[in-house]
PDB file with one MODEL, atoms N, CA, C and O in Angstrom:
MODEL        1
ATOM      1  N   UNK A   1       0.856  -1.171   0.000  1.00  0.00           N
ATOM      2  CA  UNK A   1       0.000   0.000   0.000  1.00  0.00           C
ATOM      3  C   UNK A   1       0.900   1.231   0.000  1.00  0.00           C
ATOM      4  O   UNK A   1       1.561   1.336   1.033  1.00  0.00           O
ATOM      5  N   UNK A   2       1.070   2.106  -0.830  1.00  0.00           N
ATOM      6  CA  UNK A   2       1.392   2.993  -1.267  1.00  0.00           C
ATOM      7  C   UNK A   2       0.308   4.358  -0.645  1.00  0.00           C
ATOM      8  O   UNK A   2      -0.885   4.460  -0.930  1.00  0.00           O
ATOM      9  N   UNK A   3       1.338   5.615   0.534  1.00  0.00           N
ATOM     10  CA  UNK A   3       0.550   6.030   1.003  1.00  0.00           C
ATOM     11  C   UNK A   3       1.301   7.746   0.671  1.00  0.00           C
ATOM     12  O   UNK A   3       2.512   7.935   0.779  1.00  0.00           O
ATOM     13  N   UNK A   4       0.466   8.676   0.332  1.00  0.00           N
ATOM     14  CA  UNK A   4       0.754   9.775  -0.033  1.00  0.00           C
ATOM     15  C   UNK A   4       0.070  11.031   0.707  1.00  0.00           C
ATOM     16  O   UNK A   4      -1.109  11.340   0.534  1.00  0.00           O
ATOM     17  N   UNK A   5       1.051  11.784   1.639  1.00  0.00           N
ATOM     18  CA  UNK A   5       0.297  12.905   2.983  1.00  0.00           C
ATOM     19  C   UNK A   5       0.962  13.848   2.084  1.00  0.00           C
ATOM     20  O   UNK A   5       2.083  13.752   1.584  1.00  0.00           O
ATOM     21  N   UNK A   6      -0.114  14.992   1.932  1.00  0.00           N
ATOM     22  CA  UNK A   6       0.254  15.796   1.052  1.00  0.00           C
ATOM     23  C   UNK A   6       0.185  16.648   1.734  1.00  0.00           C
ATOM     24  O   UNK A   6      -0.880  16.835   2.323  1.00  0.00           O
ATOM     25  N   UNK A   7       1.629  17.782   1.999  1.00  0.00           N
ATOM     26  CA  UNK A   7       1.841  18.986   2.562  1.00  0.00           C
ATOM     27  C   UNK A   7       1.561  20.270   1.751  1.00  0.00           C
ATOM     28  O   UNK A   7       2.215  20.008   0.741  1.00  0.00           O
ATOM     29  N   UNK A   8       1.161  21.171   1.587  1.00  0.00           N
ATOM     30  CA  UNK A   8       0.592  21.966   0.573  1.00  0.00           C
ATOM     31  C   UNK A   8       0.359  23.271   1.166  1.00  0.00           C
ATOM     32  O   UNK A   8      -0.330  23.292   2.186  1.00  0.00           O
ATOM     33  N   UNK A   9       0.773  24.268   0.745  1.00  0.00           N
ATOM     34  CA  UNK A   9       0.544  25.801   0.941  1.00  0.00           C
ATOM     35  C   UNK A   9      -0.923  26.282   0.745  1.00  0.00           C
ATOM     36  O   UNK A   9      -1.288  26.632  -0.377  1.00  0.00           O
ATOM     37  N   UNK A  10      -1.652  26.304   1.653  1.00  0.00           N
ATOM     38  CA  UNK A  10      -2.918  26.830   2.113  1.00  0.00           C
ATOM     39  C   UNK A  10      -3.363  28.059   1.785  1.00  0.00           C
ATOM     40  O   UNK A  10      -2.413  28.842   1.830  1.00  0.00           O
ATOM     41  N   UNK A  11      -4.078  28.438   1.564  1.00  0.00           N
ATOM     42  CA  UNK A  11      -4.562  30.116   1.520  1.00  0.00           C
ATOM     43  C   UNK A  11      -5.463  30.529   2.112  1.00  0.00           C
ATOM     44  O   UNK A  11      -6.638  30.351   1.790  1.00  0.00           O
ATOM     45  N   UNK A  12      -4.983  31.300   3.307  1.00  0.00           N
ATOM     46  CA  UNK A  12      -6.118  31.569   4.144  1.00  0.00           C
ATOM     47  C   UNK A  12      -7.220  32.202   4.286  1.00  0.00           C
ATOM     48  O   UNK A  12      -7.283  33.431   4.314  1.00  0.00           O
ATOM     49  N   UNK A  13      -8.175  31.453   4.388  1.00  0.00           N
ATOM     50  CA  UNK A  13      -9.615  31.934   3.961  1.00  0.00           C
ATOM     51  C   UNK A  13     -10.529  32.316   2.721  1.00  0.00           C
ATOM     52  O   UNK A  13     -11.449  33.092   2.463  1.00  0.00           O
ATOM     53  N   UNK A  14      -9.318  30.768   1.732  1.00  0.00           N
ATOM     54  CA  UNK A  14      -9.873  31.007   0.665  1.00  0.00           C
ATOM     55  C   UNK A  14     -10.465  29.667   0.243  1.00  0.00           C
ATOM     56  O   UNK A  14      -9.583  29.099  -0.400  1.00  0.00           O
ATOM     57  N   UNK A  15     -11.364  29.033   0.298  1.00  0.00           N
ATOM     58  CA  UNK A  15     -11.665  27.812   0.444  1.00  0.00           C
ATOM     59  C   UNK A  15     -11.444  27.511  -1.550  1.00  0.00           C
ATOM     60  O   UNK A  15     -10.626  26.819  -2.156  1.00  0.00           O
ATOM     61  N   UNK A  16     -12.303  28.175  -1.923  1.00  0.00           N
ATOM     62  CA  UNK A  16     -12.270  27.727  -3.707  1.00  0.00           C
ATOM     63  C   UNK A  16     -10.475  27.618  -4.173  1.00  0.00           C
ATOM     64  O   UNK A  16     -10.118  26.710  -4.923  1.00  0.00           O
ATOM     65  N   UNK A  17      -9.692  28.409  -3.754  1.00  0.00           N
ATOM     66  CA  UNK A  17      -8.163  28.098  -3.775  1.00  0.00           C
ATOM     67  C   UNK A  17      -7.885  27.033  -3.556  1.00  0.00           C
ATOM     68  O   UNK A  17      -7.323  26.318  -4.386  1.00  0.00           O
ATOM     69  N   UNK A  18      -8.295  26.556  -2.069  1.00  0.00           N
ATOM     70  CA  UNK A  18      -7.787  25.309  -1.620  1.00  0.00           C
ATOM     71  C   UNK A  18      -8.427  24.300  -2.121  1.00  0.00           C
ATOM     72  O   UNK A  18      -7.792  23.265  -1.919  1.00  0.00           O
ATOM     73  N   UNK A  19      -9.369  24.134  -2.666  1.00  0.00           N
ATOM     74  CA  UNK A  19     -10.046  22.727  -3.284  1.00  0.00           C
ATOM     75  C   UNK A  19      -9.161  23.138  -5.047  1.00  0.00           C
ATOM     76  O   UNK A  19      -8.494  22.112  -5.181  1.00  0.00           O
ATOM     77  N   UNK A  20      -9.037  23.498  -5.565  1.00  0.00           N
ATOM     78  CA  UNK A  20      -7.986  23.806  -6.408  1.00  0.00           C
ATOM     79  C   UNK A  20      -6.627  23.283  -6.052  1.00  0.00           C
ATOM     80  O   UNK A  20      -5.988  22.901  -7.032  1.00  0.00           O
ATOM     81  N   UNK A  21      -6.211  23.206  -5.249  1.00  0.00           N
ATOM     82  CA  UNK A  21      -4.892  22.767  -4.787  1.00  0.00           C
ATOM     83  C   UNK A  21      -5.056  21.578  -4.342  1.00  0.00           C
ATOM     84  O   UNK A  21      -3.974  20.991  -4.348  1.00  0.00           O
ATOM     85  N   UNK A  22      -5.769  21.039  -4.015  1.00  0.00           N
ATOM     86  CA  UNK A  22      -6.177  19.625  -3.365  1.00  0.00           C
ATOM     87  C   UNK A  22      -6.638  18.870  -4.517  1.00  0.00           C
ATOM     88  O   UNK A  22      -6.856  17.660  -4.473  1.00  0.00           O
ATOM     89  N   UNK A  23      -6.796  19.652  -5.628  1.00  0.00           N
ATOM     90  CA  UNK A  23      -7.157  18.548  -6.616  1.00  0.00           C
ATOM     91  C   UNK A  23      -6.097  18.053  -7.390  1.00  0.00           C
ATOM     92  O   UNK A  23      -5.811  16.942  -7.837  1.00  0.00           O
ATOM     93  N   UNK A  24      -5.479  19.408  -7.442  1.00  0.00           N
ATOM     94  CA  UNK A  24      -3.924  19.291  -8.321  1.00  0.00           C
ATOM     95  C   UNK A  24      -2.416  18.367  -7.288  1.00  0.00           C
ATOM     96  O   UNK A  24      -1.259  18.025  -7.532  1.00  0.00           O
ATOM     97  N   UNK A  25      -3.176  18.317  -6.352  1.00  0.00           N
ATOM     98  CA  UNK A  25      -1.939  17.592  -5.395  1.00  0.00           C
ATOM     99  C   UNK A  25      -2.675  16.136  -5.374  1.00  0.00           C
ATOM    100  O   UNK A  25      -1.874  15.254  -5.067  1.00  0.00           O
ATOM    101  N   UNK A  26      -3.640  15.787  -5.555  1.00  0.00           N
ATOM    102  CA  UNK A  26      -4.581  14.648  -5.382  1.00  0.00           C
ATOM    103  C   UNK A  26      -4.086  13.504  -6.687  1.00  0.00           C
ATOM    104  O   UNK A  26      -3.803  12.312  -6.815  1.00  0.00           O
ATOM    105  N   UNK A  27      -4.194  14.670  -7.456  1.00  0.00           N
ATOM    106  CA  UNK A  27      -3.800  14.175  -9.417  1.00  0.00           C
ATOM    107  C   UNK A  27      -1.993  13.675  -9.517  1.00  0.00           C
ATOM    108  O   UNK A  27      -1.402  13.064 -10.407  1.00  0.00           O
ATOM    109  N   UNK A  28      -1.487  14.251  -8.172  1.00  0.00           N
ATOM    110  CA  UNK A  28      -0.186  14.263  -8.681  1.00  0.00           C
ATOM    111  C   UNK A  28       0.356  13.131  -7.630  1.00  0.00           C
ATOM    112  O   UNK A  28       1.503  12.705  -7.765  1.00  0.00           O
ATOM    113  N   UNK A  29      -0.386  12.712  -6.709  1.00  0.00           N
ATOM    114  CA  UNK A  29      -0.190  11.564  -5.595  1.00  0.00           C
ATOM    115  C   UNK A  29      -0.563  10.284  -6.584  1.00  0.00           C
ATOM    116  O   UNK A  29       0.256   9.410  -6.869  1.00  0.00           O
ATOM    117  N   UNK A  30      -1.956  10.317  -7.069  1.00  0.00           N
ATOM    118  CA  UNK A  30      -2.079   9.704  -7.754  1.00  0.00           C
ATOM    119  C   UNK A  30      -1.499   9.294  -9.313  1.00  0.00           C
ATOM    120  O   UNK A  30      -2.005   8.299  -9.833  1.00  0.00           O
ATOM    121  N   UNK A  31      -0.591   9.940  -9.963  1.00  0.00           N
ATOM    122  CA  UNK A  31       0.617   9.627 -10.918  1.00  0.00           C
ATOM    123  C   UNK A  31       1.720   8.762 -10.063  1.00  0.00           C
ATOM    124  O   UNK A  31       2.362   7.863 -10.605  1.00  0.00           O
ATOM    125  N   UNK A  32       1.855   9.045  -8.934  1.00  0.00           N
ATOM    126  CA  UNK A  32       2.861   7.844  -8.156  1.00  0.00           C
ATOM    127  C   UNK A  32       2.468   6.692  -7.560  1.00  0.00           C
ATOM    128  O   UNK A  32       3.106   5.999  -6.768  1.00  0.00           O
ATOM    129  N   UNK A  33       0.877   6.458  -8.188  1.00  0.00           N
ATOM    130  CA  UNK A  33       0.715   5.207  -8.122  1.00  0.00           C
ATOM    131  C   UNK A  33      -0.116   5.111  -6.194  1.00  0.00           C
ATOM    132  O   UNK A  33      -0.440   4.013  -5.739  1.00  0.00           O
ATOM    133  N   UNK A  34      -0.272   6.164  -5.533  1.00  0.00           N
ATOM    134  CA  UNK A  34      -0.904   6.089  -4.251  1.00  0.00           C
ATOM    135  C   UNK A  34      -2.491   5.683  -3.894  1.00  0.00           C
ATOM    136  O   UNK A  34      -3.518   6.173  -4.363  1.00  0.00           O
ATOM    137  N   UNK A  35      -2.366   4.838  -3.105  1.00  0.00           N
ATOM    138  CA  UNK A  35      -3.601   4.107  -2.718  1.00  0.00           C
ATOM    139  C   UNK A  35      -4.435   5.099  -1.471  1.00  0.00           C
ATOM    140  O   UNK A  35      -5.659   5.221  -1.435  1.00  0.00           O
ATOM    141  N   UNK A  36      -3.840   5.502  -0.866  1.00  0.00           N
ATOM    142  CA  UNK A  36      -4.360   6.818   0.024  1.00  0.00           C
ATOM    143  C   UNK A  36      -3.769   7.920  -0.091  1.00  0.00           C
ATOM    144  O   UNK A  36      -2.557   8.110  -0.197  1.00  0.00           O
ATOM    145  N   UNK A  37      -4.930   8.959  -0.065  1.00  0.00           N
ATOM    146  CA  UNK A  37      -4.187  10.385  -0.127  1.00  0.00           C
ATOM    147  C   UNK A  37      -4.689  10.667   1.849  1.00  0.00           C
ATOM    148  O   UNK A  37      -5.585  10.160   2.523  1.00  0.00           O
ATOM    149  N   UNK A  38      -3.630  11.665   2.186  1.00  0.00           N
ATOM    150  CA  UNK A  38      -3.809  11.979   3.598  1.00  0.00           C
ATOM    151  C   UNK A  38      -3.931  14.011   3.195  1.00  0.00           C
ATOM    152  O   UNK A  38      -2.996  14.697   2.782  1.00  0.00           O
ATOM    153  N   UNK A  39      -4.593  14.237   3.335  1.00  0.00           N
ATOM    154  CA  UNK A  39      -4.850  15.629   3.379  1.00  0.00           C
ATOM    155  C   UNK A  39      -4.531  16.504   4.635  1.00  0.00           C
ATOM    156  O   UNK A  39      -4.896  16.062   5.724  1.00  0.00           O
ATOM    157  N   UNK A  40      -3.858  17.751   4.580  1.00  0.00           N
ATOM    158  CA  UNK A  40      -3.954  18.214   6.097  1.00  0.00           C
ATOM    159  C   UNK A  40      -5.042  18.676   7.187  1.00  0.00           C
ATOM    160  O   UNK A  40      -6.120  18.111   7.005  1.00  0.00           O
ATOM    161  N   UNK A  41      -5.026  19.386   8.055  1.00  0.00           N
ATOM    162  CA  UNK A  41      -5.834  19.705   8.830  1.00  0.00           C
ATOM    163  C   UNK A  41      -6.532  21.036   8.480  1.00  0.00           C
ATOM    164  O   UNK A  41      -5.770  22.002   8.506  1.00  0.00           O
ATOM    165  N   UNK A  42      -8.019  21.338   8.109  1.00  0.00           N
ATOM    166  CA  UNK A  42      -8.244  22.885   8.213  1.00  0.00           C
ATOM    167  C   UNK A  42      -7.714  23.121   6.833  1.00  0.00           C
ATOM    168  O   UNK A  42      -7.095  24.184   6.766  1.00  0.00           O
ATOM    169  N   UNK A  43      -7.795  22.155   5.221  1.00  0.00           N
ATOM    170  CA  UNK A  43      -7.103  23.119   4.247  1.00  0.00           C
ATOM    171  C   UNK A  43      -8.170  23.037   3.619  1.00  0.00           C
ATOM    172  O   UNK A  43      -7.945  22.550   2.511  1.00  0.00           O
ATOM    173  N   UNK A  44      -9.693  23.374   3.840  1.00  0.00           N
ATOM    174  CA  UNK A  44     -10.856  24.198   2.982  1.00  0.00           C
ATOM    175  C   UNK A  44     -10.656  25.356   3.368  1.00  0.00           C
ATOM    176  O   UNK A  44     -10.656  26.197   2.469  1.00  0.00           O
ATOM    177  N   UNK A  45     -10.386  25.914   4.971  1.00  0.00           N
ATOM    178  CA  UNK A  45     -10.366  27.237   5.120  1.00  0.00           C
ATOM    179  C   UNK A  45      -9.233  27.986   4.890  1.00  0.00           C
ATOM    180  O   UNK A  45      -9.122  29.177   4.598  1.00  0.00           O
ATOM    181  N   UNK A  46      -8.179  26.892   5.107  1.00  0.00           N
ATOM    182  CA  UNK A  46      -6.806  27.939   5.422  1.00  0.00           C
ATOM    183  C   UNK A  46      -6.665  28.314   6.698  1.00  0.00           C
ATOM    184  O   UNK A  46      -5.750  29.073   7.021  1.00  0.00           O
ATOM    185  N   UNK A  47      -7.488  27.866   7.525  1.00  0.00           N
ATOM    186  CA  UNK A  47      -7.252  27.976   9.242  1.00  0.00           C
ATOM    187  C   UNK A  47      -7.310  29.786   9.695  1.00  0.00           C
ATOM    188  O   UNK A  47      -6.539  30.424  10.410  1.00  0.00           O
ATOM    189  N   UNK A  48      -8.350  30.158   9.067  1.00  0.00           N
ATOM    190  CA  UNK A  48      -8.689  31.492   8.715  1.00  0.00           C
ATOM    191  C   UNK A  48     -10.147  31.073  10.495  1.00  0.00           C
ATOM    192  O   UNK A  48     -11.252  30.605  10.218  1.00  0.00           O
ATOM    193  N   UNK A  49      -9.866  31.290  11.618  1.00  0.00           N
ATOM    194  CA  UNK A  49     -10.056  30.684  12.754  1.00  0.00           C
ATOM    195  C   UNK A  49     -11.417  31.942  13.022  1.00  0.00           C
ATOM    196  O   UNK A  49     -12.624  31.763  13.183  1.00  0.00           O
ATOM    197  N   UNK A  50     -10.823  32.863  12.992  1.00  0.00           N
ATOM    198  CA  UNK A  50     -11.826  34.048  13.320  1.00  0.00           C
ATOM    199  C   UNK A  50     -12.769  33.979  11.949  1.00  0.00           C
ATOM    200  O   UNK A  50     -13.077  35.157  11.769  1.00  0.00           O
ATOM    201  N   UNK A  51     -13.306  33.280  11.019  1.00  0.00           N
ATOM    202  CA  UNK A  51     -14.146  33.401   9.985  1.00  0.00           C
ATOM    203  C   UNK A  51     -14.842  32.039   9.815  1.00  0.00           C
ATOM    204  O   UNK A  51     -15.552  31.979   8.811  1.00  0.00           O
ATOM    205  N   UNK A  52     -14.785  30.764  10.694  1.00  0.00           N
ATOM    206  CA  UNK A  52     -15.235  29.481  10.816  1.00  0.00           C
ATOM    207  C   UNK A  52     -16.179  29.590  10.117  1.00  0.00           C
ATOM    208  O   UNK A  52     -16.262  29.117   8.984  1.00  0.00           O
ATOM    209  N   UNK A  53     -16.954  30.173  10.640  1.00  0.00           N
ATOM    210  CA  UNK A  53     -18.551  30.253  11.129  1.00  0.00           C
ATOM    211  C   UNK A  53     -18.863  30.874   9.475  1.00  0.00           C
ATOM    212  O   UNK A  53     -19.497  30.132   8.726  1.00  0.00           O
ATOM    213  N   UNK A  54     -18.521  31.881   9.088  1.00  0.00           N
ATOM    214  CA  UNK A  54     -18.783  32.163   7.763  1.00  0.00           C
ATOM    215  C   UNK A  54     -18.192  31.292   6.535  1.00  0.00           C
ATOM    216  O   UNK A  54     -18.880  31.141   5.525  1.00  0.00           O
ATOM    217  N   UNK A  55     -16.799  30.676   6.650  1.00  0.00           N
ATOM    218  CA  UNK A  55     -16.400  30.176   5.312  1.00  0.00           C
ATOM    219  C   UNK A  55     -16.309  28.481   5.653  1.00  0.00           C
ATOM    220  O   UNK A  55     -15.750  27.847   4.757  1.00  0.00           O
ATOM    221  N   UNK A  56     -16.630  27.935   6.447  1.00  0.00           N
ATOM    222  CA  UNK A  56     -17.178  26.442   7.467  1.00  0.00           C
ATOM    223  C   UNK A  56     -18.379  25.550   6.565  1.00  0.00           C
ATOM    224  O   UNK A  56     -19.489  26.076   6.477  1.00  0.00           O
ATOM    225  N   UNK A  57     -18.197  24.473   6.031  1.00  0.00           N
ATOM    226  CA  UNK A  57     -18.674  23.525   5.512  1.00  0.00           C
ATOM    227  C   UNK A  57     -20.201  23.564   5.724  1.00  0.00           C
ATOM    228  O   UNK A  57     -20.140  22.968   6.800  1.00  0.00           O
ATOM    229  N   UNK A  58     -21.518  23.783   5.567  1.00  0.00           N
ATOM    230  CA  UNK A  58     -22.628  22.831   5.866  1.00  0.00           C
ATOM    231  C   UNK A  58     -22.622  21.975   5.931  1.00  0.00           C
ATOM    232  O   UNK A  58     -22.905  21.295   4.944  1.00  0.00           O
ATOM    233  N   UNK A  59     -22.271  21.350   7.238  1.00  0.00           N
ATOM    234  CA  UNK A  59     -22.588  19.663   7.791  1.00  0.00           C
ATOM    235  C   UNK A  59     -21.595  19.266   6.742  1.00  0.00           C
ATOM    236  O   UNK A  59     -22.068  18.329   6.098  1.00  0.00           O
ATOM    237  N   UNK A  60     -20.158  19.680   6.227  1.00  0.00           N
ATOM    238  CA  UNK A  60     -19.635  19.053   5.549  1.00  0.00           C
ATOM    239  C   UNK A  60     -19.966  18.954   4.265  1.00  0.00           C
ATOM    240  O   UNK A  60     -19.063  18.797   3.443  1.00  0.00           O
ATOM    241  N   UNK A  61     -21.282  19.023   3.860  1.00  0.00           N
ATOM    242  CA  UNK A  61     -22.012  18.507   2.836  1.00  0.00           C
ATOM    243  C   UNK A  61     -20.759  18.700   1.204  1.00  0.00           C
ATOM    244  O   UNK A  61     -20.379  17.747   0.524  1.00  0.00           O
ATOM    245  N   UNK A  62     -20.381  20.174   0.971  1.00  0.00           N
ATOM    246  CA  UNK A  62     -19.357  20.103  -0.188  1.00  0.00           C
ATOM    247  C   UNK A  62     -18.110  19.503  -0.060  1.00  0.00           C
ATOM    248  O   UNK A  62     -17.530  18.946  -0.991  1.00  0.00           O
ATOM    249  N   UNK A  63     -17.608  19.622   1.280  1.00  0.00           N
ATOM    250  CA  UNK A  63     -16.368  18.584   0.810  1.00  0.00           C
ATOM    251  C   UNK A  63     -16.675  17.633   0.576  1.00  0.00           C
ATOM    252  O   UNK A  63     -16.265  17.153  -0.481  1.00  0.00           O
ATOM    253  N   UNK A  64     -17.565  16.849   1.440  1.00  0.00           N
ATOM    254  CA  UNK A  64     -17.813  15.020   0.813  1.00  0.00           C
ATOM    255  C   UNK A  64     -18.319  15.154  -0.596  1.00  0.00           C
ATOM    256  O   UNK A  64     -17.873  14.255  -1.309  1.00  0.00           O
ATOM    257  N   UNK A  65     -19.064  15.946  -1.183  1.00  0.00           N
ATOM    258  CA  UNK A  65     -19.358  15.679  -2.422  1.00  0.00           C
ATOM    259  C   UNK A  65     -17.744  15.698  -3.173  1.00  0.00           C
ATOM    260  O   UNK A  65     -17.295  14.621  -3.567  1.00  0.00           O
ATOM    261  N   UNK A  66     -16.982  16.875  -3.328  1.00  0.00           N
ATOM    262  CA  UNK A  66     -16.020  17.226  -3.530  1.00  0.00           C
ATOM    263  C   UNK A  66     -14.998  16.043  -3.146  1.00  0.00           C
ATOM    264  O   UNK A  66     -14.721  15.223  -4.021  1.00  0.00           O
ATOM    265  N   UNK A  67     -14.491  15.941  -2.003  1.00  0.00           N
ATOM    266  CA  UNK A  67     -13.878  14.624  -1.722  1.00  0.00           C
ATOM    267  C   UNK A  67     -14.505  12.913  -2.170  1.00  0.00           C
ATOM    268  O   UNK A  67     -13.778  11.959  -1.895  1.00  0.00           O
ATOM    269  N   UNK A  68     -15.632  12.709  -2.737  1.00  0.00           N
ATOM    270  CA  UNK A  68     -16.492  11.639  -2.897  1.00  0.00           C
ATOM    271  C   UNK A  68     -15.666  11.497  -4.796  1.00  0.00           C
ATOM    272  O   UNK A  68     -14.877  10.676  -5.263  1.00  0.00           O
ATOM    273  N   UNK A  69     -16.349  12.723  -5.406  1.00  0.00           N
ATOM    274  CA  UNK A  69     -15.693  13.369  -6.613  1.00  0.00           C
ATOM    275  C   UNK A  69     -14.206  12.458  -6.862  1.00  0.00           C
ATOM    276  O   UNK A  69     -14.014  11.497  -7.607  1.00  0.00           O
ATOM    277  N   UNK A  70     -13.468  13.015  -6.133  1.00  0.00           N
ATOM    278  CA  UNK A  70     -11.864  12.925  -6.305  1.00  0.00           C
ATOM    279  C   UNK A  70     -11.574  11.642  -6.236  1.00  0.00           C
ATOM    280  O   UNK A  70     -11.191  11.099  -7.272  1.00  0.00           O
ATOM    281  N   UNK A  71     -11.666  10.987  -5.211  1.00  0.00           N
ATOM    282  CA  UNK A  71     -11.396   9.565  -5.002  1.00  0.00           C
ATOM    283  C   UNK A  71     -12.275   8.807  -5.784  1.00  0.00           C
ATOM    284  O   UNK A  71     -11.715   7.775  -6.154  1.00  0.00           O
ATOM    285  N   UNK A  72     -13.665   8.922  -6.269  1.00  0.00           N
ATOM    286  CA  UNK A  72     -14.140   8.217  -7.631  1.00  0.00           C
ATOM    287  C   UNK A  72     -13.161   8.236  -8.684  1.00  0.00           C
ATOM    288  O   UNK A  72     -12.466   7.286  -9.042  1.00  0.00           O
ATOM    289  N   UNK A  73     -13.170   9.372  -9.134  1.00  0.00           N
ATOM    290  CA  UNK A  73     -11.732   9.979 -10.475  1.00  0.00           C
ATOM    291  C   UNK A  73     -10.848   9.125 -10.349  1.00  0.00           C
ATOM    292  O   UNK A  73     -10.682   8.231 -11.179  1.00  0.00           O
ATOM    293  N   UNK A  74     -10.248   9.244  -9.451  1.00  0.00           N
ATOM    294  CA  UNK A  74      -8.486   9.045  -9.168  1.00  0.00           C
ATOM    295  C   UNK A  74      -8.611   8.112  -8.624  1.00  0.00           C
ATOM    296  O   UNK A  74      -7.451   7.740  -8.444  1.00  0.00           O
ATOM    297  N   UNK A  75      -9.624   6.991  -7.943  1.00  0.00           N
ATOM    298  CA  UNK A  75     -10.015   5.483  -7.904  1.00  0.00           C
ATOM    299  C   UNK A  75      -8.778   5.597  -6.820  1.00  0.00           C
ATOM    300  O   UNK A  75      -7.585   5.392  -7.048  1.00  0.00           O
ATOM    301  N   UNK A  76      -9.323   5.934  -5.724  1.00  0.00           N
ATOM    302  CA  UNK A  76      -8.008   6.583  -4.406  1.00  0.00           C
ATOM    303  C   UNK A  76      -8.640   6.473  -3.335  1.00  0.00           C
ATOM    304  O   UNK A  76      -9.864   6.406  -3.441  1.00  0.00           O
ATOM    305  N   UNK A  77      -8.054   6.419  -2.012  1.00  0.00           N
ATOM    306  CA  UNK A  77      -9.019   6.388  -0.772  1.00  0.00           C
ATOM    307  C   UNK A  77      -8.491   7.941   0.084  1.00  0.00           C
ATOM    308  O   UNK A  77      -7.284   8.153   0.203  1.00  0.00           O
ATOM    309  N   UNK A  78      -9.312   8.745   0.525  1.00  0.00           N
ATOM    310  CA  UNK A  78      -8.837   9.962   0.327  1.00  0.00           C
ATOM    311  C   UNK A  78      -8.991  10.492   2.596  1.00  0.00           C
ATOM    312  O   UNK A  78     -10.001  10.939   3.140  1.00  0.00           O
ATOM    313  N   UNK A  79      -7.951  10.260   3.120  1.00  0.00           N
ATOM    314  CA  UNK A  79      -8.440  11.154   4.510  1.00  0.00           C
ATOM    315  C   UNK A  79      -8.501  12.560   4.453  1.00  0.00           C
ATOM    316  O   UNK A  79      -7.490  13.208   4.182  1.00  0.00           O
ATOM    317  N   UNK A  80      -9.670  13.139   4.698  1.00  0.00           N
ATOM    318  CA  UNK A  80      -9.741  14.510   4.053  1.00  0.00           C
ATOM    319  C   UNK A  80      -9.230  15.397   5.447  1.00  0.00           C
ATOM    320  O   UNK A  80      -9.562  16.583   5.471  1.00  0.00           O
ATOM    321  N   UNK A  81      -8.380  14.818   6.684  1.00  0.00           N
ATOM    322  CA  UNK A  81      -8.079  15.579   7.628  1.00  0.00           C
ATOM    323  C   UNK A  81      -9.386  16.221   8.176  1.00  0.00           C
ATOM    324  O   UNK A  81     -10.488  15.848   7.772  1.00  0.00           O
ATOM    325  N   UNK A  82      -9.265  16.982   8.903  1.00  0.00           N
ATOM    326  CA  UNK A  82     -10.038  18.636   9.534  1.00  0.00           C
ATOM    327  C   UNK A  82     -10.755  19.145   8.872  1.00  0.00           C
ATOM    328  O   UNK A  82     -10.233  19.801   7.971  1.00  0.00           O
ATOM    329  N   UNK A  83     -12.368  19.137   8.938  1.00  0.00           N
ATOM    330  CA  UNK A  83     -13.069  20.105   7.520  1.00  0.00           C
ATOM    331  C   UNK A  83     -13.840  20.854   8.681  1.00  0.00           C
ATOM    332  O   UNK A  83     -14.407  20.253   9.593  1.00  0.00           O
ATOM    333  N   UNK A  84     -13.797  22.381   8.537  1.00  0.00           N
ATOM    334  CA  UNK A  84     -14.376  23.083   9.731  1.00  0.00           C
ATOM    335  C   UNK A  84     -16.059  23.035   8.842  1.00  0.00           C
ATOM    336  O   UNK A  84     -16.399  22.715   7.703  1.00  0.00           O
ATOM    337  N   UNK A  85     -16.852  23.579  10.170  1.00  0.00           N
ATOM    338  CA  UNK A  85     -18.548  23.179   9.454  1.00  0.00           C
ATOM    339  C   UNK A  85     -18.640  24.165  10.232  1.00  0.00           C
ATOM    340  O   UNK A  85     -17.982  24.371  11.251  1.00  0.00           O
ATOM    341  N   UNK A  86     -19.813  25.074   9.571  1.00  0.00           N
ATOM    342  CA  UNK A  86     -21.144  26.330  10.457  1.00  0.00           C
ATOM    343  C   UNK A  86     -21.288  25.524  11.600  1.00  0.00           C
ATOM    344  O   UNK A  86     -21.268  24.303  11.750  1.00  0.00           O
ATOM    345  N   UNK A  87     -21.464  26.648  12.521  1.00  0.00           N
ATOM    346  CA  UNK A  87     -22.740  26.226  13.359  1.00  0.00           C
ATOM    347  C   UNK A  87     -23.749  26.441  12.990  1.00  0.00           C
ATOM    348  O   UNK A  87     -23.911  26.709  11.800  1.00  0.00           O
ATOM    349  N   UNK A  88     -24.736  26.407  13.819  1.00  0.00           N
ATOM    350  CA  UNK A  88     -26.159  26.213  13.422  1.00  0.00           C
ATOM    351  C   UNK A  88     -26.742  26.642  15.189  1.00  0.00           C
ATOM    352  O   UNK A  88     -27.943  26.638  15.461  1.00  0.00           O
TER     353      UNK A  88
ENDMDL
END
């Protein structure tokens, strides 16, 4: 098993950046042949801490689509780390 933790320059508080970068690092784990991708902690927001609550997942709902997406594609098993979510 071939395992690929991808370290990656974040942009804080830019979530559409970072799923951009997570796809292009996802595509490029997967050219080396990796059976898991390990994602970091907090890289939808950029760990942008004081803005959770505004730039924060619904129940997750787009990354799993988004992460569901990727690992279909790239036929990969994907730990998506830390995904911050609204409260409610």
């Amino acid at each position: 098993m071939k395992v690929a933790v991808i370290q990656m320059d974040i942009e804080f508080g830019q979530p559409q950046v970072n799923f951009e970068r997570v796809t292009g690092s996802i595509r490029e784990a997967c050219n080396e042949s990796s059976d898991v991708v390990v994602l970091p902690e907090l890289w939808t927001t950029g760990y942008d801490l004081k803005k959770l609550d505004q730039l924060g997942d619904d129940e997750g709902k787009q990354t799993i689509e988004f992460i569901s997406a990727l690992a279909s594609t790239y036929r990969v098993n994907i730990i998506a780390g830390s995904v911050a979510c609204q409260n409610r």
